[in-house]
TIFI-564118 format. One line per field, with one value per residue (C-alpha): chain; residue number from 1; residue in one letter; x, y, z negated. Coordinates in steps of 0.05 Angstrom, whole numbers. Layout:
BEGIN
kette = c(A,...) .
nr = c(NUM,...) .
rest = c(a,...) .
X = c(X,...) .
Y = c(Y,...) .
Z = c(Z,...) .
This chain:
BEGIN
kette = c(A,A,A,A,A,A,A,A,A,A,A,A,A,A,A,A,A,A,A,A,A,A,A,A,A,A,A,A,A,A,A,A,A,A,A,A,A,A,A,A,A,A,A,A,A,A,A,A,A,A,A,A,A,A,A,A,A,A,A,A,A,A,A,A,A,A,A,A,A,A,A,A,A,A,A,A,A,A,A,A,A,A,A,A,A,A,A,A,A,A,A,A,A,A,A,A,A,A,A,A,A,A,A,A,A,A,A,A,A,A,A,A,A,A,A,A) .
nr = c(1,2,3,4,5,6,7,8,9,10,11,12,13,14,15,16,17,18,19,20,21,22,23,24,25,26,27,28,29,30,31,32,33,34,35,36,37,38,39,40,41,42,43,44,45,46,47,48,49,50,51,52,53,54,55,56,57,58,59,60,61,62,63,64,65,66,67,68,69,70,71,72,73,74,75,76,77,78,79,80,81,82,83,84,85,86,87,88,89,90,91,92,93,94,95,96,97,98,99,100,101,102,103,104,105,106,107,108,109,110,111,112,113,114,115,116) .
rest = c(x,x,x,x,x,x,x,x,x,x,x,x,x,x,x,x,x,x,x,x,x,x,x,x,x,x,x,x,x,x,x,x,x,x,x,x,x,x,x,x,x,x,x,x,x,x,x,x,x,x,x,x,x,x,x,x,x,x,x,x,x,x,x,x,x,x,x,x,x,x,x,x,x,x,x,x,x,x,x,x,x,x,x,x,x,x,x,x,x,x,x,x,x,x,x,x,x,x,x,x,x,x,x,x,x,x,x,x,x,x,x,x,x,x,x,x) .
X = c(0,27,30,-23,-77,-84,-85,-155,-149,-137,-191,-240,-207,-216,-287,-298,-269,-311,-379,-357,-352,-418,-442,-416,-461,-514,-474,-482,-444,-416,-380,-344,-276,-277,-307,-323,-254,-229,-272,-249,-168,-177,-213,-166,-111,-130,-118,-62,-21,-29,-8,46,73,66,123,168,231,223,170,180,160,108,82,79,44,-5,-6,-26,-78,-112,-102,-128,-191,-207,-202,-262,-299,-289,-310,-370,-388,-389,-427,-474,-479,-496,-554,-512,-521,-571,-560,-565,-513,-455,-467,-460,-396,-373,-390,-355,-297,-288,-280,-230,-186,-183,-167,-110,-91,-92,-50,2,6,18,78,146) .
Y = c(0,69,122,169,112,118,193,215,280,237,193,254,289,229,226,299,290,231,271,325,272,250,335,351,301,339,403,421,378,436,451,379,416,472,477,400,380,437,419,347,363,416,362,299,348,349,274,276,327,294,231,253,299,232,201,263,259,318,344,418,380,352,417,454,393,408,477,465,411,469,507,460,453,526,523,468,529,582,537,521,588,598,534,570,635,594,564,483,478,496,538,483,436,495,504,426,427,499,464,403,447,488,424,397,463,462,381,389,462,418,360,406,441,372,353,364) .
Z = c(0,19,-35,-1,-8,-76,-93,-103,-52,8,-8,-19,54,95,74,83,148,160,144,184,250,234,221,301,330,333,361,443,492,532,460,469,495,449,386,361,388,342,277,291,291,233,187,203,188,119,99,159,121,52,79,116,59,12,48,47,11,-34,-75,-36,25,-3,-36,32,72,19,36,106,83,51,106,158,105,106,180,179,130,188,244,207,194,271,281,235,271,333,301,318,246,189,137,84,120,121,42,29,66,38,-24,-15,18,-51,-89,-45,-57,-121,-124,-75,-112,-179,-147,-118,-184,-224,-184,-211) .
């Protein structure tokens, strides 16, 4: 078993990413190239980076693949919002993820913080 498997965060980000595959479904086809392609990259980025950074050699590396896991998470907020504004998704739906979003922060905020 690789070290990322077991940490809570990746578990709770490929889940999160997972819901958000199933969320774009329902968004317009002619949005295939552009936005659902970038919601799907931006979301699989967030368990990408955490596993990735789990192998590093360093805890700095480690630390900044977090960084961009949070990064790549607020990215999924943003797109979301705009999937909002376009009426793709209800009002209700962007909250749950905002939602699940902000708990996911402060997890991966909390991990980062706990390393040594």
């Amino acid at each position: 078993m690789f070290r990322f498997e077991e940490l809570e965060i990746w578990k709770l980000a490929i889940s999160y990413a997972d819901d958000i595959y199933n969320l774009i479904e329902k968004l317009p086809i002619n949005e295939r190239y552009n936005l659902i392609g970038q919601i799907k990259r931006a979301a699989l980025s967030i368990s990408n980076n955490i596993a990735e950074g789990s192998g590093t050699s360093t805890t700095k590396n480690f630390k900044s693949f977090l960084d961009i896991s949070i990064a790549s998470l607020l990215e999924t907020v943003n797109l979301l919002h705009f999937a909002r504004r376009r009426d793709y998704i209800s009002e209700n739906e962007r909250i749950d993820f905002y939602q699940k979003a902000e708990k996911l922060v402060k997890k991966i905020r909390a991990f980062k913080n706990s390393l040594k």
